[in-house]
MARDO-449553 format. One line per 8 residues: number of its first residue (from 1); for each residue x, y, z of C-alpha. Coordinates in pm, 1 decimal, always signed. Each point is the difference from the previous one (the first is absolute). Example, Ala and Ser with C-alpha at 12.3 -4.5 7.8 and 13.67 -1.06 7.14 Angstrom:
1) +1230.0/-450.0/+780.0 | +137.0/+344.0/-66.0 $
! end
This chain:
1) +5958.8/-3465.9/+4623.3 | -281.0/-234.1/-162.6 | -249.3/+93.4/+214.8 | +50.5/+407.5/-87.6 | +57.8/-32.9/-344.1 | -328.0/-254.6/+6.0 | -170.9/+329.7/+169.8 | +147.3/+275.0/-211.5 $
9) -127.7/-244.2/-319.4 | -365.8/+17.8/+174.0 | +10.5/+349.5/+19.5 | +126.9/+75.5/-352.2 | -282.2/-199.4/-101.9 | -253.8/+167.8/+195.9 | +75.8/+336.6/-83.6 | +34.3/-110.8/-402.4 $
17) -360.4/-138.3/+70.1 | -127.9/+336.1/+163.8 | +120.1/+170.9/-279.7 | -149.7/-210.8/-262.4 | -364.5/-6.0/+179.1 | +21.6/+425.1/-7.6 | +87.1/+19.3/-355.8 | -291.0/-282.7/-58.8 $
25) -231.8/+187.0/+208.8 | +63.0/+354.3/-156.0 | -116.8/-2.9/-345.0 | -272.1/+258.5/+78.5 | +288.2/+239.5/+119.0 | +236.0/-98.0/-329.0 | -296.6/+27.4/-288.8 | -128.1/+256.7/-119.4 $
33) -426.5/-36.7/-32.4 | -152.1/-49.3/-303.4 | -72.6/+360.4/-178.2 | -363.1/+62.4/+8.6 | -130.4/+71.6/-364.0 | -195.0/+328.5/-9.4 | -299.3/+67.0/-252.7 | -98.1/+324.1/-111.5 $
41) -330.0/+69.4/-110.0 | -118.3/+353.0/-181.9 | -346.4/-5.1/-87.4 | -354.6/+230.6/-19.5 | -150.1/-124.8/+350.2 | -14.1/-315.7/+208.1 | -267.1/-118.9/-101.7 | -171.5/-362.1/-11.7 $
49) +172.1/-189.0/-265.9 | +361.3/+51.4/+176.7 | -150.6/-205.5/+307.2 | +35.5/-265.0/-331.2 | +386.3/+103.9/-15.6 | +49.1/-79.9/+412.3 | -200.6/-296.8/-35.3 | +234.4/-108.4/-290.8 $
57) +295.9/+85.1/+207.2 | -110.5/-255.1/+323.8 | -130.2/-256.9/-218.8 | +391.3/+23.8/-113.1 | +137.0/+8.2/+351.6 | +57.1/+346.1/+1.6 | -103.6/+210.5/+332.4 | -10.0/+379.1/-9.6 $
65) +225.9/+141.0/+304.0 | +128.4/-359.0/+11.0 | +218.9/-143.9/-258.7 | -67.1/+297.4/-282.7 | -25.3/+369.0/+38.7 | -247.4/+197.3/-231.4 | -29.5/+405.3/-40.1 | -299.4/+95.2/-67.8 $
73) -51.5/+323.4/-281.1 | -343.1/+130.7/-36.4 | -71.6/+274.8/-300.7 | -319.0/+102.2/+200.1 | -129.4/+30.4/-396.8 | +212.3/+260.1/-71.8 | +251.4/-135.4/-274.9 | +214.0/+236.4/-15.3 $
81) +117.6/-85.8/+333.6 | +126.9/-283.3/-108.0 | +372.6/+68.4/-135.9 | +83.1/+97.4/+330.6 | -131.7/-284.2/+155.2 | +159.0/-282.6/-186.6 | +347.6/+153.4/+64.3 | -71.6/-1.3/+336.2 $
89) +9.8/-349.2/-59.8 | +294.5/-24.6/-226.3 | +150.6/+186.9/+269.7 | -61.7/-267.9/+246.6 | +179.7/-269.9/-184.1 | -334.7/-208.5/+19.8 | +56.0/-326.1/-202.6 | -322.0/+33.9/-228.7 $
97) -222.3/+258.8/-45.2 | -371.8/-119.1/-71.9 | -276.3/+229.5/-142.6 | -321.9/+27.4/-74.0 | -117.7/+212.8/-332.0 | +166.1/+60.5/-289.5 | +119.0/+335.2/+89.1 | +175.5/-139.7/+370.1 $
105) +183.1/-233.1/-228.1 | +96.8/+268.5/-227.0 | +139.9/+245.3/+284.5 | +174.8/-345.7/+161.8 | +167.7/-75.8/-339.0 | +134.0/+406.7/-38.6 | +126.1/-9.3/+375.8 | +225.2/-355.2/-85.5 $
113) +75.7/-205.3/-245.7 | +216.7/-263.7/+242.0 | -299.6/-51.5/+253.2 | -240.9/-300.1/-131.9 | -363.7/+183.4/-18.4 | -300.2/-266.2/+4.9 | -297.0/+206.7/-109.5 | -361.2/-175.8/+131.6 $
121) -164.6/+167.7/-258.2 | +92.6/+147.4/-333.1 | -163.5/+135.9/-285.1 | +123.7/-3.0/-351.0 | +380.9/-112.1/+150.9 | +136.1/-48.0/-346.9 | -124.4/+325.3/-161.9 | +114.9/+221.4/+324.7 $
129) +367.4/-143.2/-76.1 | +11.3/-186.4/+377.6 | +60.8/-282.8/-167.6 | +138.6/-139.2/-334.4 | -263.5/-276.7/-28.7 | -243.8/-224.8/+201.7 | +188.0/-297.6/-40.0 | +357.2/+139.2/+54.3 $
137) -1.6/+336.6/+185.3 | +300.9/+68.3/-66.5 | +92.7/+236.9/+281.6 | -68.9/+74.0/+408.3 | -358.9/-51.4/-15.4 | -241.3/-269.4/+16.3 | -349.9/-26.8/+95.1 | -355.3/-67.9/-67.9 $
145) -229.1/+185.9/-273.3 | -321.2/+78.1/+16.3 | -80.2/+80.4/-356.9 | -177.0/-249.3/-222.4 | -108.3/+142.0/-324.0 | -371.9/-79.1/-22.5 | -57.3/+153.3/+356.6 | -131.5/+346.8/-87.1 $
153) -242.6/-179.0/-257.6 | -143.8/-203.0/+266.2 | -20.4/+287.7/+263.2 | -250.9/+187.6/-249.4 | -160.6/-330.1/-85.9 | -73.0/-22.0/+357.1 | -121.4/+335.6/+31.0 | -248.0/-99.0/-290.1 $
161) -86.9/-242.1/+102.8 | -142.4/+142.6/+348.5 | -105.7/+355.2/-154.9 | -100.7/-50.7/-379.7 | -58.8/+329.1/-101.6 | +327.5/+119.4/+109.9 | +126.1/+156.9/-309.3 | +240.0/+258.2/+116.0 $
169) +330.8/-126.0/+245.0 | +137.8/+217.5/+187.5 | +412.9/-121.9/+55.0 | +105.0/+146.2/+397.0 | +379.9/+46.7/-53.6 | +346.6/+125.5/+46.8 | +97.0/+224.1/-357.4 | +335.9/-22.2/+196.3 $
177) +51.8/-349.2/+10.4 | +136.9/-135.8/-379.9 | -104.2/-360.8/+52.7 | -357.7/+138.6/+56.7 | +10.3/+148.4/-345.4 | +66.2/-338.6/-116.4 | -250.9/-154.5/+210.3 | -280.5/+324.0/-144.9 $
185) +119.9/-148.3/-393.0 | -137.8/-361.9/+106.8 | -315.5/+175.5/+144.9 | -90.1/+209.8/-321.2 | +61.7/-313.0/-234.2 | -211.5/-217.1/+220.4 | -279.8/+250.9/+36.7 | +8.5/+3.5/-387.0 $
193) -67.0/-353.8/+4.2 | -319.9/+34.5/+231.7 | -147.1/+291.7/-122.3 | +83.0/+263.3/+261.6 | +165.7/+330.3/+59.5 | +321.7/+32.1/+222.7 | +135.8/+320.1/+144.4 | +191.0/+98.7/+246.6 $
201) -31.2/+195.7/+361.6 | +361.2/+60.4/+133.5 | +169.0/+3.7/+366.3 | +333.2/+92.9/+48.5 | -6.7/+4.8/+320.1 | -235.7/-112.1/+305.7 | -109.2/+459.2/-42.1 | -112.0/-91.1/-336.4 $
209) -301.2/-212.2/+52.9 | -242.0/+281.4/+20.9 | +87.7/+123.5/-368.7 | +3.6/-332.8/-115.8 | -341.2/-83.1/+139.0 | -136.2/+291.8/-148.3 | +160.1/-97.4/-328.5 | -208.4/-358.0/-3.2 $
217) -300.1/+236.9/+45.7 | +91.0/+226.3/-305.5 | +71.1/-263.8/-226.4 | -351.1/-182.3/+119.0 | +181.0/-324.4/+53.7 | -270.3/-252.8/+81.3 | +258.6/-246.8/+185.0 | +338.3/+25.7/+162.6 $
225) +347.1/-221.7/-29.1 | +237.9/+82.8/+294.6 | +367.2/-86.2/-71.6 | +221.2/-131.0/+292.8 | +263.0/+213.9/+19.9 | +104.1/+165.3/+348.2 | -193.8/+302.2/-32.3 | -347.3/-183.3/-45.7 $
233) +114.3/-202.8/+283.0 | +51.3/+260.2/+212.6 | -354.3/+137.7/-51.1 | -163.9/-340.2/-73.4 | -316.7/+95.3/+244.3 | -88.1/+352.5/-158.0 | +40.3/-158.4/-325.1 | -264.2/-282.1/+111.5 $
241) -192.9/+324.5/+160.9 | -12.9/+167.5/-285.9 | -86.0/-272.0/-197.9 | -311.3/-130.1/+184.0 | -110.6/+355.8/+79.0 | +0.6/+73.1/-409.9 | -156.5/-338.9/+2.7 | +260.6/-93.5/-247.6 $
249) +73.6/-357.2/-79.2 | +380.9/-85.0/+56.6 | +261.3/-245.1/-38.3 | +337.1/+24.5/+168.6 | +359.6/-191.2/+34.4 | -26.1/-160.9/+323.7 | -251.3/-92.6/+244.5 | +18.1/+265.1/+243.5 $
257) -122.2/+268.9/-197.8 | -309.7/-267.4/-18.8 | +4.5/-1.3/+380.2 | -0.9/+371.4/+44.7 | -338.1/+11.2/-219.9 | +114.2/-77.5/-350.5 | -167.3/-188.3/-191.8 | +186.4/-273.0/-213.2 $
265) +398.0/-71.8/+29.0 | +185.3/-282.5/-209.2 | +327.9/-27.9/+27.9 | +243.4/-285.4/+38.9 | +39.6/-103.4/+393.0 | +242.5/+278.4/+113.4 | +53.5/-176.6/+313.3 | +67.2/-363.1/-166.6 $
273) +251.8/+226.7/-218.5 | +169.5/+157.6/+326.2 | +10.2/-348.2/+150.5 | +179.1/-125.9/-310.8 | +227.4/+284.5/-10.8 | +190.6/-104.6/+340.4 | +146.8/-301.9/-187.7 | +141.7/+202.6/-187.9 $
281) +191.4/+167.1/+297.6 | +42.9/-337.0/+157.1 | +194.0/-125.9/-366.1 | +174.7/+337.3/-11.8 | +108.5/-4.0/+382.6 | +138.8/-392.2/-139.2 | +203.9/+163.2/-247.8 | -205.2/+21.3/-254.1 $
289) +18.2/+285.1/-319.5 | -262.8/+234.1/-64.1 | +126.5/-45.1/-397.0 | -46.1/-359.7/+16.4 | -366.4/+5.1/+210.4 | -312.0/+49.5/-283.8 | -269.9/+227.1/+49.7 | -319.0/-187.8/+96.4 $
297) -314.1/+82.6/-119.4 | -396.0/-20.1/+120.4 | -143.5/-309.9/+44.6 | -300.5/+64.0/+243.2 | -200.0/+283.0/-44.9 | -318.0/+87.9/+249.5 | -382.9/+137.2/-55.6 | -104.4/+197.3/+269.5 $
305) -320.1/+158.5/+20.6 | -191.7/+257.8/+234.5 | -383.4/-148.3/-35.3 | -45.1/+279.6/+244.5 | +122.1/+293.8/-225.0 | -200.8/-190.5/-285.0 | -319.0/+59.3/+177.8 | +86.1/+366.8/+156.7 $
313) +70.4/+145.2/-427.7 | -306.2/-218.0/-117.0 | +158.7/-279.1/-148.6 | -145.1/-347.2/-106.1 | +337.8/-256.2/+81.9 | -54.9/-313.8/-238.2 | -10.3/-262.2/+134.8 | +301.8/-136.7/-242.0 $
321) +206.7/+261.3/+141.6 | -83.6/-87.6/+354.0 | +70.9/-389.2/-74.7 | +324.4/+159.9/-159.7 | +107.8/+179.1/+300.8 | +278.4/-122.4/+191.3 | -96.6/+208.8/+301.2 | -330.4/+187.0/+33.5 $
329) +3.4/+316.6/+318.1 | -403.3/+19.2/+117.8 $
! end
């Protein structure tokens, strides 16, 4: 009787530790994964500065198709398209929405107001009612601006700088776009300041650039400023055509307008501001508010220069401006 109740004990005791090693050894079966957060993005085109914004991401330990998820929205410069786009992402439940442009933010903010939207670049944020303030936003977005006040004063300082005579400005723009009518008022009182003209050639849409190009003709504009907005983006190499073929001097938002045969951009570093704006994401993704999360402002800005464009439209660069230059395309 010892010797089987000694042997039923064993066996209780082995099947108790069986039992224990399974449930031990099936946690992957038991717990649910970790949810994967997803990131939407809704922007013009992917262009340079969002290789900033993935660079950002893996410097955070983020991996795209790994441990985050992003959709990818491209406007293709067409604007309009972009309503439908950003509830496409609202409709996908993504867990922030980040945009590039002013107007991308705008559409994101219509489509929800319970999504946190981290815009990489914004222009007058305060003004277009995205946010209540800077310092507090107040709201679901959050971001980076690009606007600094004395910026179109130093564009057409630059421009004078390289081209002297230059009286006339022609302003390449979207009459569409509010925050470029804003950005046109800081234009006019700086050319006031310097003694020139500015007026203004407008595009729509990517369709419009012929009429506008023969507008800067009409008007006798001796120079051209190119706003970035998605349009000009789109058709950043006919503008840059057009330009050196009227043998026009011209200064643009970002440097690959320079690239395509432009001659001048400064702007802040778009893709220092796209790297910056994946913290954002990372703080958000943490738990972070978009309400609580101030807008950051510019605090690098590049001179790039075409010394080959200089040449091909006849201009003398000074030496200043080439010492000035933070990049200089041969």
């Amino acid at each position: 009787m010892k010797r089987r109740t000694l042997v039923t004990s064993v066996c209780g005791q082995l099947v108790f530790a069986a039992a224990f090693m399974h449930v031990a050894t099936a946690p992957a079966h038991a717990q649910p994964s970790p949810r994967r957060p997803r990131i939407g993005v809704l922007a013009n085109q992917d262009n340079p500065p969002w290789q900033g914004f993935r660079q950002g991401l893996r410097e955070l330990g983020y991996v795209e198709g790994g441990n985050v998820r992003i959709e990818w929205r491209w406007s293709e410069g067409r604007t309009e398209r972009l309503p439908a786009l950003a509830a496409e992402l609202v409709a996908l439940d993504v867990d922030v929405i980040v945009t590039s442009g002013t107007q991308a933010a705008l559409a994101a903010k219509q489509a929800t107001k319970r999504i946190p939207i981290v815009a990489a670049l914004l222009s007058y944020p305060e003004r277009m009612g995205l946010v209540a303030s800077l310092a507090r936003p107040g709201g679901n977005v959050t971001g980076l601006s690009t606007v600094s006040p004395e910026l179109a004063g130093k564009r057409l300082e630059l421009l004078k700088a390289i081209a002297p005579a230059v009286r006339r400005v022609a302003v390449l723009r979207n009459p569409t776009n509010p925050m470029e009518q804003l950005g046109m008022d800081e234009f006019q009182a700086a050319a006031a300041v310097l003694g020139m003209q500015v007026v203004s050639a407008d595009a729509p849409t990517p369709d419009d650039f012929r009429a506008a190009f023969a507008a800067v003709a009409t008007q006798r504009a001796g120079a051209l400023v190119v706003v970035g907005n998605p349009v000009n983006f789109k058709g950043r190499q006919q503008i840059a055509q057009f330009a050196l073929a009227s043998k026009l001097p011209s200064i643009f938002e970002e440097r690959l307008f320079v690239a395509e045969g432009g001659l001048l951009s400064y702007a802040p570093s778009f893709l220092d501001m796209f790297r910056r704006s994946a913290d954002y994401v990372d703080r958000i993704l943490k738990g972070a508010k978009p309400a609580d999360l101030p807008v950051e402002q510019p605090t690098k800005f590049e001179l790039v220069l075409n010394a080959k464009t200089a040449k091909a439209i006849g201009l003398t660069v000074p030496q200043e401006l080439l010492l000035r230059a933070d990049e200089v395309i041969e």
